[in-house]
PAZAPA-4460 file (N, C-alpha, C; in steps of 0.05 Angstrom, whole numbers, plus 32768, in hexadecimal, padded with zeros to 4 digits):
% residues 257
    n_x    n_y    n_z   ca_x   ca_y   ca_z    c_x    c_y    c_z   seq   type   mol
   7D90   88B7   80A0   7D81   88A7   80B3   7D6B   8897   80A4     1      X     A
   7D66   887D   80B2   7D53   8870   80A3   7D38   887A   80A5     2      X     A
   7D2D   887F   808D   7D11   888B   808D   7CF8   8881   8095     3      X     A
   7CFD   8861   808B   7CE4   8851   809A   7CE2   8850   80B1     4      X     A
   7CCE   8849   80C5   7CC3   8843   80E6   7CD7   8832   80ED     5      X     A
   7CE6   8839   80FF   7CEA   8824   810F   7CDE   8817   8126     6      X     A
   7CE4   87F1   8128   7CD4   87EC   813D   7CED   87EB   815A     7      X     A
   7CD4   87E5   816C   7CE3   87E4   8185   7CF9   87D7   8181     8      X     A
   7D01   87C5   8179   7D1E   87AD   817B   7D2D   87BD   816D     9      X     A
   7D23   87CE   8156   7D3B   87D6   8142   7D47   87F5   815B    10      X     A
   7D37   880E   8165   7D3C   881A   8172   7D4D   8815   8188    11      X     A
   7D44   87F7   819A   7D5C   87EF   81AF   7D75   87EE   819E    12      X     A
   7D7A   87DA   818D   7D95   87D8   8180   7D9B   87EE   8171    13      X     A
   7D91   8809   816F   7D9B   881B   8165   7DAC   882D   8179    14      X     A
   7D9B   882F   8192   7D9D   8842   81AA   7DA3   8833   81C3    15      X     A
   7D9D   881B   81C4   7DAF   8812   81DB   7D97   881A   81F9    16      X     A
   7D80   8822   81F0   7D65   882A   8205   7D60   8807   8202    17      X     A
   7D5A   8801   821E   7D48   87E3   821D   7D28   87EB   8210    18      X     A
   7D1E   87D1   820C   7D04   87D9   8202   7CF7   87DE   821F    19      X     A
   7CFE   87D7   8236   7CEE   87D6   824C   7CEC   87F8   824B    20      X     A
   7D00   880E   824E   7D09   8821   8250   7CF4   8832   823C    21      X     A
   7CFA   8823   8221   7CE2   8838   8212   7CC8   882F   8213    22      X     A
   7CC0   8819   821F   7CA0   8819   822B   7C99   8828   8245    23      X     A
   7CAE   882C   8257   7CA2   8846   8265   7CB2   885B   825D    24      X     A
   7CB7   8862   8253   7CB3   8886   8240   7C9E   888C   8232    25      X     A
   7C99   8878   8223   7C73   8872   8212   7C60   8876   8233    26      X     A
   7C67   886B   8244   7C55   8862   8259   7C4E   887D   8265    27      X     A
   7C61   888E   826B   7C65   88A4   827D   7C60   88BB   8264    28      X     A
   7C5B   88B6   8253   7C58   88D0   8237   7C6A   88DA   8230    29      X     A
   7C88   88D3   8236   7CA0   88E4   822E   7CA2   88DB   8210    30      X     A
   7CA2   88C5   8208   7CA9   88BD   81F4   7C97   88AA   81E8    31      X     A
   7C82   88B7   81CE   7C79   8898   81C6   7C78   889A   81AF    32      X     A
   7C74   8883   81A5   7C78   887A   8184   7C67   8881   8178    33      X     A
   7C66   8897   815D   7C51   889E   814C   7C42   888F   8145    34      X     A
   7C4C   8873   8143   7C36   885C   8134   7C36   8843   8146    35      X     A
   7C23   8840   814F   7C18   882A   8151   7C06   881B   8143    36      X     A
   7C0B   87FD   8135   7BFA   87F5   8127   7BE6   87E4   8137    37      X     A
   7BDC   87CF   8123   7BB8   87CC   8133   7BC3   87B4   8146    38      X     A
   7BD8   87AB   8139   7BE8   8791   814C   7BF6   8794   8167    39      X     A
   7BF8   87BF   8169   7BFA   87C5   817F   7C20   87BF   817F    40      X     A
   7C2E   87BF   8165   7C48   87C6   8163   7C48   87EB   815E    41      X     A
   7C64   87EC   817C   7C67   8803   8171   7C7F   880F   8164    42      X     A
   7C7A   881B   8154   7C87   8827   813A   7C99   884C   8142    43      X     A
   7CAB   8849   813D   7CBA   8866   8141   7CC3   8873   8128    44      X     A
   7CC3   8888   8127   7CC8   889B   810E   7CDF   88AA   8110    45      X     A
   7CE8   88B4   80FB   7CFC   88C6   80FD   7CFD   88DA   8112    46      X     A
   7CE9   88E8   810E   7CDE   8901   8124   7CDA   88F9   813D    47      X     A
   7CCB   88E2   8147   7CD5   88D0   8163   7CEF   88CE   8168    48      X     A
   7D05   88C1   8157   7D1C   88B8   8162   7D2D   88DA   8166    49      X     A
   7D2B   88F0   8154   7D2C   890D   815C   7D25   8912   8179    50      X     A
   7D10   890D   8184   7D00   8917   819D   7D16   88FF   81A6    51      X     A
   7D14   88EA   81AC   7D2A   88DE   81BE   7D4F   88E3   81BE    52      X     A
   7D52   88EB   81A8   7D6E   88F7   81A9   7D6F   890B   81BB    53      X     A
   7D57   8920   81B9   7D52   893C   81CF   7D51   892C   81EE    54      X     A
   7D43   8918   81F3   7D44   890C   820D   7D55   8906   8217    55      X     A
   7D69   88FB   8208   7D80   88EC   8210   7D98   8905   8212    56      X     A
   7D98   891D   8204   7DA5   892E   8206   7DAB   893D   8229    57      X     A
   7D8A   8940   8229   7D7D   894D   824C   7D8A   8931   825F    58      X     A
   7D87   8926   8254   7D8C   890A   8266   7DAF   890E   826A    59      X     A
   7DB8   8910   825A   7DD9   8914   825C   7DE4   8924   826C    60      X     A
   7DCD   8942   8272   7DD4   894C   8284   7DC5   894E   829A    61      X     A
   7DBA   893C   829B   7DA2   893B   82B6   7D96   893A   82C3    62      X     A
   7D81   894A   82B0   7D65   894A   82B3   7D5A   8933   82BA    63      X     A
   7D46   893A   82C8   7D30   891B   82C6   7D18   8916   82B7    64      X     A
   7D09   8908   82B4   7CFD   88F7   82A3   7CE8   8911   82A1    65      X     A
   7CE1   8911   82B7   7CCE   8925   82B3   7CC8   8940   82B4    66      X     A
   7CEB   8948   82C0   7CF6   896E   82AA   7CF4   8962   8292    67      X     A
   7D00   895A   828D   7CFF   8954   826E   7CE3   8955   825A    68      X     A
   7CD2   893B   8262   7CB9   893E   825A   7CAC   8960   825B    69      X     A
   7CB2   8967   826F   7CA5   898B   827C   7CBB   8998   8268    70      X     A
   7CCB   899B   8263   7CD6   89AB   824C   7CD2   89A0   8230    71      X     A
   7CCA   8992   822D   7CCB   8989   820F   7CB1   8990   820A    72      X     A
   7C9F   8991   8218   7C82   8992   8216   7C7C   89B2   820D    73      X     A
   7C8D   89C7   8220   7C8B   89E5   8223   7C86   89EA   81FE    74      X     A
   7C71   8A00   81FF   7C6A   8A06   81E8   7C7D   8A18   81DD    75      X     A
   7C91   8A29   81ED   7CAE   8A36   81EC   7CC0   8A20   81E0    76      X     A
   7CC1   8A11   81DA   7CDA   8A03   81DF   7CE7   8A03   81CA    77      X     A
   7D07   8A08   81CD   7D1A   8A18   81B1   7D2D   89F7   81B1    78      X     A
   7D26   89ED   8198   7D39   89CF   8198   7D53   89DB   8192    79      X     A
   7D56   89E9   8182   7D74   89F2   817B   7D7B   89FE   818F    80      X     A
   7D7D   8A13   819A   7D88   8A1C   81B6   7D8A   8A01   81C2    81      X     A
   7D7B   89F5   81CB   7D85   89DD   81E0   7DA1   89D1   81D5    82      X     A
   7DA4   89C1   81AE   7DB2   89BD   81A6   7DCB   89CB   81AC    83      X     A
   7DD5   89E7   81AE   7DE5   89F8   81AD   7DED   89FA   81C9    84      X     A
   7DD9   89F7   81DA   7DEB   89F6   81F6   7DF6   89E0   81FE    85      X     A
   7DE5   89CD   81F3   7DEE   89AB   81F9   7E14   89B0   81E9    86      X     A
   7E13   89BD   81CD   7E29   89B3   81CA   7E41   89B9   81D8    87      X     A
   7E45   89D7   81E5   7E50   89E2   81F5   7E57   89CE   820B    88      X     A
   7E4C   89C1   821C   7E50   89AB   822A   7E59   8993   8225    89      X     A
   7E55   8989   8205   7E6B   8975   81FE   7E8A   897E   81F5    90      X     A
   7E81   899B   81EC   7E9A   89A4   81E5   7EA2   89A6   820A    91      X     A
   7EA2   89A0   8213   7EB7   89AE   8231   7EB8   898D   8238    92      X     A
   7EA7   8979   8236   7EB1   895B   8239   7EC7   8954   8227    93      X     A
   7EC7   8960   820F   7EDE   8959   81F7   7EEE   8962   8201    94      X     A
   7EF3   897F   8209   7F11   8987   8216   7F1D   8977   8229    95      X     A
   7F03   896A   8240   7F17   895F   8255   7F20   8947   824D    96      X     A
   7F11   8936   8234   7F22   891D   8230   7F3F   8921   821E    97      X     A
   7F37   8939   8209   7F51   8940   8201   7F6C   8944   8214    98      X     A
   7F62   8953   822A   7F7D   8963   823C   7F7A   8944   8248    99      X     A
   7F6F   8931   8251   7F7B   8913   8257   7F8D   8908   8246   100      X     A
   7F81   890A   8230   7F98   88F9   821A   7FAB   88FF   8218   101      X     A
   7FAC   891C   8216   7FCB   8928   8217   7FD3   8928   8230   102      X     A
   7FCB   892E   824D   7FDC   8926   825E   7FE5   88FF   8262   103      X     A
   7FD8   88EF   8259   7FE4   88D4   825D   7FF9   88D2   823C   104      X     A
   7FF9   88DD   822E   8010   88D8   8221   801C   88DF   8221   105      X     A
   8022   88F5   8239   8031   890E   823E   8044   88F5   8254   106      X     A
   8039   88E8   8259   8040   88D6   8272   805B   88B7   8261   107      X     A
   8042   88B5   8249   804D   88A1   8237   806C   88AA   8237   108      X     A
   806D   88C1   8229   808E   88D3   8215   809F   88C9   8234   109      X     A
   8095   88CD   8257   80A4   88CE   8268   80A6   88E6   8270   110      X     A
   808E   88FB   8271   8088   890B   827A   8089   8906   8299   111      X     A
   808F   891D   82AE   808D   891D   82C6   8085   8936   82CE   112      X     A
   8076   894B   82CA   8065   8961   82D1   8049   894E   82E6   113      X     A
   8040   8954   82F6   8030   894B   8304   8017   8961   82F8   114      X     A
   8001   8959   82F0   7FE9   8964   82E9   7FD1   8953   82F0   115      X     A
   7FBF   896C   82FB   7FA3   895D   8308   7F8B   896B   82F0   116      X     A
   7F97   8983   82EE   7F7B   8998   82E0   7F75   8987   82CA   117      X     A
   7F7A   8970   82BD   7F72   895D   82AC   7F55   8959   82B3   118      X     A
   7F5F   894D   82D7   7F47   893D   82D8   7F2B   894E   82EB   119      X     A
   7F31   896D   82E6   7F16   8977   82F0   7EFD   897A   82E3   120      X     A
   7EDE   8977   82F1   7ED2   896C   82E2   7EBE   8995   82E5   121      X     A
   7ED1   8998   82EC   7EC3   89B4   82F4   7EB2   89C1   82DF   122      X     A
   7EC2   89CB   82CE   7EB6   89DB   82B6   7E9E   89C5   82A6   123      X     A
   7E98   89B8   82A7   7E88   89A3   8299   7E6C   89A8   82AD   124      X     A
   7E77   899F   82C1   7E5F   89A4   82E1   7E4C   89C2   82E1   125      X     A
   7E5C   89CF   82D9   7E58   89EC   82DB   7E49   89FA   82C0   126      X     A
   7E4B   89EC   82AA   7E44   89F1   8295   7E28   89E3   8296   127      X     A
   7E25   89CB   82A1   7E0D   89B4   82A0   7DFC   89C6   82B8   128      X     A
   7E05   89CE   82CF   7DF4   89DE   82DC   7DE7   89F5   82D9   129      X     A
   7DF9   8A01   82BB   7DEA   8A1B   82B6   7DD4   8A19   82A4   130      X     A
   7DE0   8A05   8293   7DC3   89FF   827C   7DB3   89EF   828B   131      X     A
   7DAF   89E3   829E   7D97   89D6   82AE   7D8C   89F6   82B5   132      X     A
   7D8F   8A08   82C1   7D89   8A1D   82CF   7D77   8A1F   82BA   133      X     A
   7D88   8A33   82A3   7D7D   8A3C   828D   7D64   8A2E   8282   134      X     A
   7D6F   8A18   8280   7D58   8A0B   8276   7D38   8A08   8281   135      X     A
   7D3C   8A01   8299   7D26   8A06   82AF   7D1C   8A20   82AE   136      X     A
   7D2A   8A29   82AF   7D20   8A53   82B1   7D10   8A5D   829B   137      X     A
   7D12   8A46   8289   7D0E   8A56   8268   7CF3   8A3E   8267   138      X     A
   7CF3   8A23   826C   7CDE   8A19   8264   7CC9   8A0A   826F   139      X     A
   7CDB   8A04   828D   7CD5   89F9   82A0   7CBC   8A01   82BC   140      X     A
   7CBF   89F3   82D0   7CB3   89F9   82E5   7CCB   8A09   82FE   141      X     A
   7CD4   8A19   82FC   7CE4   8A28   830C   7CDF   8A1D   8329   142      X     A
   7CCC   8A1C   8334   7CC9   8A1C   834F   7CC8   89FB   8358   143      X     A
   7CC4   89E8   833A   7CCF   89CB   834C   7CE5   89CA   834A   144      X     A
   7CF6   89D6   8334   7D14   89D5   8338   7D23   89E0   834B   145      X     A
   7D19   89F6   835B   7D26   89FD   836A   7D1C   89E6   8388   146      X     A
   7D06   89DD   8380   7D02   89C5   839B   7D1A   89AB   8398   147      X     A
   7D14   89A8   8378   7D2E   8993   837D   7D46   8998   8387   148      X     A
   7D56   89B2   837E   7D73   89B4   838A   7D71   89B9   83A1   149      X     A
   7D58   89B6   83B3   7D5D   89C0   83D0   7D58   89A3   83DA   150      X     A
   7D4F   898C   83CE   7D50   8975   83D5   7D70   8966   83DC   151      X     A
   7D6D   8968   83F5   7D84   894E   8406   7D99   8966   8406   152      X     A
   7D90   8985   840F   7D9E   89A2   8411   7DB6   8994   8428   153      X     A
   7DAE   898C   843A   7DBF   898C   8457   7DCF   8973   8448   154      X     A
   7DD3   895B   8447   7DE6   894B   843E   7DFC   8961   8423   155      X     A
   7DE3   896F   840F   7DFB   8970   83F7   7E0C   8988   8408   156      X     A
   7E0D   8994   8417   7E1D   89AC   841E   7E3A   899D   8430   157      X     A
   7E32   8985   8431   7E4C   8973   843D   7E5E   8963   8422   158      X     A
   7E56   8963   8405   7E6A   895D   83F9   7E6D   8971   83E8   159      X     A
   7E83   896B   83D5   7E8A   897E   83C9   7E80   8978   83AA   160      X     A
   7E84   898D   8397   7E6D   8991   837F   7E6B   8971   836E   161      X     A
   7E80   896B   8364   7E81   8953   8357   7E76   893D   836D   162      X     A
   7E7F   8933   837E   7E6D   8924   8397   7E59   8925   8391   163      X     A
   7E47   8942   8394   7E31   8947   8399   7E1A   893B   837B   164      X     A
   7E2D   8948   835F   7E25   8940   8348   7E28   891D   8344   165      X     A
   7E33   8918   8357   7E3B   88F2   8349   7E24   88EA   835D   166      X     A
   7E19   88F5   8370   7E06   88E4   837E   7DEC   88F7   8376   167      X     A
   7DE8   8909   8366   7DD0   8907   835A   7DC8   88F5   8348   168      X     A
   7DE0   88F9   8330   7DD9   88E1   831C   7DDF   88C8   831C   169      X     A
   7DE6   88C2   8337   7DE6   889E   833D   7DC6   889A   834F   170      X     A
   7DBB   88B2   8360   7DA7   88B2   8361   7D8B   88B0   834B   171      X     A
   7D92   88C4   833B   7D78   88C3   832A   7D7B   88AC   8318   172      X     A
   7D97   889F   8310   7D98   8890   82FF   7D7F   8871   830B   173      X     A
   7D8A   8873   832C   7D86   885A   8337   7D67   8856   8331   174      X     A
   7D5C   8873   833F   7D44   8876   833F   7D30   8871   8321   175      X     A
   7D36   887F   830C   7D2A   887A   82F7   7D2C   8862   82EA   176      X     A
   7D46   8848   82F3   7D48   882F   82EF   7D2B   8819   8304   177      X     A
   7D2A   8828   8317   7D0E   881F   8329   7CFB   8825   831F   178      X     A
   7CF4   883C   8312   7CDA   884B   830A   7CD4   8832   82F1   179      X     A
   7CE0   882A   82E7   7CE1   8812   82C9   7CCF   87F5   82DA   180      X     A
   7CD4   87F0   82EF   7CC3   87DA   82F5   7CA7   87E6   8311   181      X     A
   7CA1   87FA   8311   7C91   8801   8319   7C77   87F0   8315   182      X     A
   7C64   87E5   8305   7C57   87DA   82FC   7C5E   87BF   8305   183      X     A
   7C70   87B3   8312   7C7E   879B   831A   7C7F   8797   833F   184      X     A
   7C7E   877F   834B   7C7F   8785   835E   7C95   8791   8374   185      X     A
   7C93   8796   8387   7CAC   87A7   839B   7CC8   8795   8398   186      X     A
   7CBA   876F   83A3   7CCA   8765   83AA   7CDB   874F   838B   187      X     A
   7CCA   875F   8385   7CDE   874E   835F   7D00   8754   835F   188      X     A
   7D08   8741   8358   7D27   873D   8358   7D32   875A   8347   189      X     A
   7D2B   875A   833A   7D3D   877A   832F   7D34   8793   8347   190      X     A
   7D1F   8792   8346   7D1A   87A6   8363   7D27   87A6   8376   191      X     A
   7D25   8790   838C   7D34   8784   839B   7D5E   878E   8396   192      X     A
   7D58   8788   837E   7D79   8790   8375   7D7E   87B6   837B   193      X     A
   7D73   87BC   8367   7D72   87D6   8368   7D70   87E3   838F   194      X     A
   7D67   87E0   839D   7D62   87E0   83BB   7D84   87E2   83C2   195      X     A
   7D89   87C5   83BE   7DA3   87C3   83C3   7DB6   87CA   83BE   196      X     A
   7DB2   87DB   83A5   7DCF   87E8   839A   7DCE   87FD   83A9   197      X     A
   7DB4   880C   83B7   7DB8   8820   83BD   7DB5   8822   83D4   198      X     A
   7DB8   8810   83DF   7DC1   8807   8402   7DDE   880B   83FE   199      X     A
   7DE8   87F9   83F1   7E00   87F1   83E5   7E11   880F   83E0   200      X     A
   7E09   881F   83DB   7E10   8844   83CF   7E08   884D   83E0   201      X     A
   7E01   884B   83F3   7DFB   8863   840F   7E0D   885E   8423   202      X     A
   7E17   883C   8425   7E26   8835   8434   7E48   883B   842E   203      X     A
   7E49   8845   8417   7E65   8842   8408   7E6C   8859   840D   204      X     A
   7E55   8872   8408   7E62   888A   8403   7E55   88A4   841E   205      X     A
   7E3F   8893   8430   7E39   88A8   8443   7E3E   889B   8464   206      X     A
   7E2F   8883   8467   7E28   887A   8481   7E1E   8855   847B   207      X     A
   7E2B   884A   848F   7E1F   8828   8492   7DF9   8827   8492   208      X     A
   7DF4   8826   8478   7DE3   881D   8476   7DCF   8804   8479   209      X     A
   7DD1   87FE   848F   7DC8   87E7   8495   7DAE   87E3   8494   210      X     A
   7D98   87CB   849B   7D7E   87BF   8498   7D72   87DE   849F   211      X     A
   7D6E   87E1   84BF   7D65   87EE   84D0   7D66   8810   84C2   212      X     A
   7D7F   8816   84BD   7D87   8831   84A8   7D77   8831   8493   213      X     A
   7D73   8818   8484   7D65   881C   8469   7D49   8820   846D   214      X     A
   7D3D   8811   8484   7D28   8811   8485   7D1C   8829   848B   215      X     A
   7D26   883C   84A5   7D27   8855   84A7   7D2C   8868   8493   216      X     A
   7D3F   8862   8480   7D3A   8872   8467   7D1E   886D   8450   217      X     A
   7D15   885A   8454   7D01   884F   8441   7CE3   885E   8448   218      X     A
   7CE7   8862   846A   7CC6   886F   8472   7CD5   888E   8470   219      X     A
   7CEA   8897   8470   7CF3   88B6   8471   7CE3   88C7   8453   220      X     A
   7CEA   88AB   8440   7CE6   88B1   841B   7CC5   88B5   841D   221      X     A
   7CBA   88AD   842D   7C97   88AB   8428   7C8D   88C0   843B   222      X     A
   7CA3   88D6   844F   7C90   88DE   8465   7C9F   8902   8461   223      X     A
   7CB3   88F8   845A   7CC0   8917   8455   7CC5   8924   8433   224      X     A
   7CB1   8937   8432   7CA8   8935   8414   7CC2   8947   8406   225      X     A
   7CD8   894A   840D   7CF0   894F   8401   7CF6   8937   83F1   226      X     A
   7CFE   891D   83F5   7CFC   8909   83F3   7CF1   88FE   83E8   227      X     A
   7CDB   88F6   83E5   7CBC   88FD   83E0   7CC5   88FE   83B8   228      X     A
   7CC9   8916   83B8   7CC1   892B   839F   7CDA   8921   838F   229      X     A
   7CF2   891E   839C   7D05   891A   838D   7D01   8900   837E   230      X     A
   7CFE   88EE   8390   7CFE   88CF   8382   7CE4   88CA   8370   231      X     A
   7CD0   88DC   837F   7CB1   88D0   8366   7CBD   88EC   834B   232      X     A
   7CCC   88F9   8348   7CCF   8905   832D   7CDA   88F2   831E   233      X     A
   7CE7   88E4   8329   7CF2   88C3   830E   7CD9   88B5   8307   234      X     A
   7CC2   88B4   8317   7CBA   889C   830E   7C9C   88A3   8302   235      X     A
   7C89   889A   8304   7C6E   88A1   82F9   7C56   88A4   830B   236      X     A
   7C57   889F   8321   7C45   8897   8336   7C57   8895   834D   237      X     A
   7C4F   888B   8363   7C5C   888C   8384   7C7A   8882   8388   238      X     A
   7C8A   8884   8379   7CA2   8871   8373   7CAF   8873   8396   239      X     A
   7CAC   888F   83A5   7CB8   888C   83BD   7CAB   8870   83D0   240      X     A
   7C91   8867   83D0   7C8B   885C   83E1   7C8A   8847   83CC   241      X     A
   7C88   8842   83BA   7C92   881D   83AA   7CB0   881C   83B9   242      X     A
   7CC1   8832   83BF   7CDB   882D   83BC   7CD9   8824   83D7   243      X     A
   7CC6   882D   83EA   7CC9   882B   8409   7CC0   8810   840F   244      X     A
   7CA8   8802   83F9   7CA3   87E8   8402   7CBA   87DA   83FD   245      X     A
   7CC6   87D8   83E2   7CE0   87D1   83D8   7CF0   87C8   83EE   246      X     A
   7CF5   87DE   83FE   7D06   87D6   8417   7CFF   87C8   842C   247      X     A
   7CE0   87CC   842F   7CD8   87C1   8449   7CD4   879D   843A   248      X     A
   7CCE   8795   842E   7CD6   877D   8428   7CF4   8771   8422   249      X     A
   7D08   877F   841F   7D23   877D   841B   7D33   8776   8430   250      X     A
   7D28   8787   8450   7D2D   878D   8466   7D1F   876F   8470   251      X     A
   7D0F   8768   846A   7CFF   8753   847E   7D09   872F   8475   252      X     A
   7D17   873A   8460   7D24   8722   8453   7D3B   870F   845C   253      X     A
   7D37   8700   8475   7D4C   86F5   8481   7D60   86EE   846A   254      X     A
   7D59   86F3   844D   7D7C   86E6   8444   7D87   86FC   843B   255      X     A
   7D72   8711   843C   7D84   872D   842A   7D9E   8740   843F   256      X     A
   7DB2   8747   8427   7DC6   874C   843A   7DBC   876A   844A   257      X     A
***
């Protein structure tokens, strides 16, 4: 690895993080650059880009911005054990793309066995849920994590596990993509976007989300602190009610769909 500092531009094209992305990780204290010089460039180190490999690891299976920060911080905290369980979980992603490969060229030769167990995402799910447990149990705040999985209890008991896992992490993904323009106004065009995709995803996969629906969802996020807790753990400050003005200007927008 290169030994000298890297700066912000070289880090994006290394890792593929926007610079916007690692000015709030610096912003929020998850992540900041050992050096800053007097010009107020900031500079990353070996041992920084280390700590963000660990982020992006938790991030692979998860966590949010700020379990993460709360475990990395713990004066407990075992980097190699994390390493060792993390690998366990790529090793069970490697199997399922292997048993793909070999069933589609099983298909190529003119194979005709019908096989699904290729494509279960089970054992991967199950493995990511145990080291989240673990992990929380060992370094974490136990009692917000058990708030989070009881967040949106009555909806997740209507899908089934993978369902349930694809609309957390299309959730938190959405959410921590909003938490990035926080500092920006509600009705700014990427905001505005972001709103919509996830009008756009409520309508696809639960109920017609219409103006009236969203809007009702937007005062539910600011009044029912289930809700509440889930969406401001992405962000840094009140992200539920930025997200609620978000809508109420979205909603009032004779051109928005």
């Amino acid at each position: 690895m290169n030994k000298q500092p890297r700066t912000v531009h070289e880090v994006v094209d290394l890792t593929g993080i926007t610079a916007r992305t690692l000015h709030y990780y610096d912003q929020i204290g998850l992540f900041k650059p050992s050096i800053v010089t007097e010009a107020k460039y900031r500079l990353y180190t070996e041992s920084d880009l280390c700590r963000l490999q660990e982020i992006l690891f938790f991030r692979e299976v998860g966590f949010s911005l700020k379990e993460i920060k709360q475990l990395l911080a713990s004066p407990d905290y075992n980097r190699q054990e994390v390493l060792k369980k993390h690998i366990c979980i790529l090793e069970a992603q490697r199997d399922r793309i292997n048993a793909l490969i070999k069933l589609v060229e099983a298909e190529i030769r003119g194979g005709s066995t019908l096989s699904f167990e290729a494509f279960s995402n089970s054992k991967i799910a199950r493995l990511q849920t145990q080291f989240r447990e673990e992990m929380i149990e060992r370094w974490g705040n136990t009692d917000s994590f058990r708030e989070y999985e009881e967040t949106f209890s009555t909806q997740a008991r209507k899908l089934q596990n993978e369902q349930l896992d694809a609309f957390y992490s299309f959730a938190q993904e959405l959410f921590e993509r909003l938490a990035l323009y926080e500092d920006c106004s509600p009705g700014c065009m990427e905001v505005q976007q972001i709103v919509k995709e996830w009008q756009q995803y409520i309508s696809e996969h639960f109920y017609n989300c219409d103006k009236q629906m969203l809007i009702n969802l937007g005062n539910l996020y600011v009044t029912d602190k289930r809700f509440s807790n889930f969406i401001n753990r992405n962000g840094s400050g009140d992200l539920a009610a930025f997200l609620n003005e978000a809508i109420s200007i979205l909603c009032n927008n004779p051109n928005a769909i």
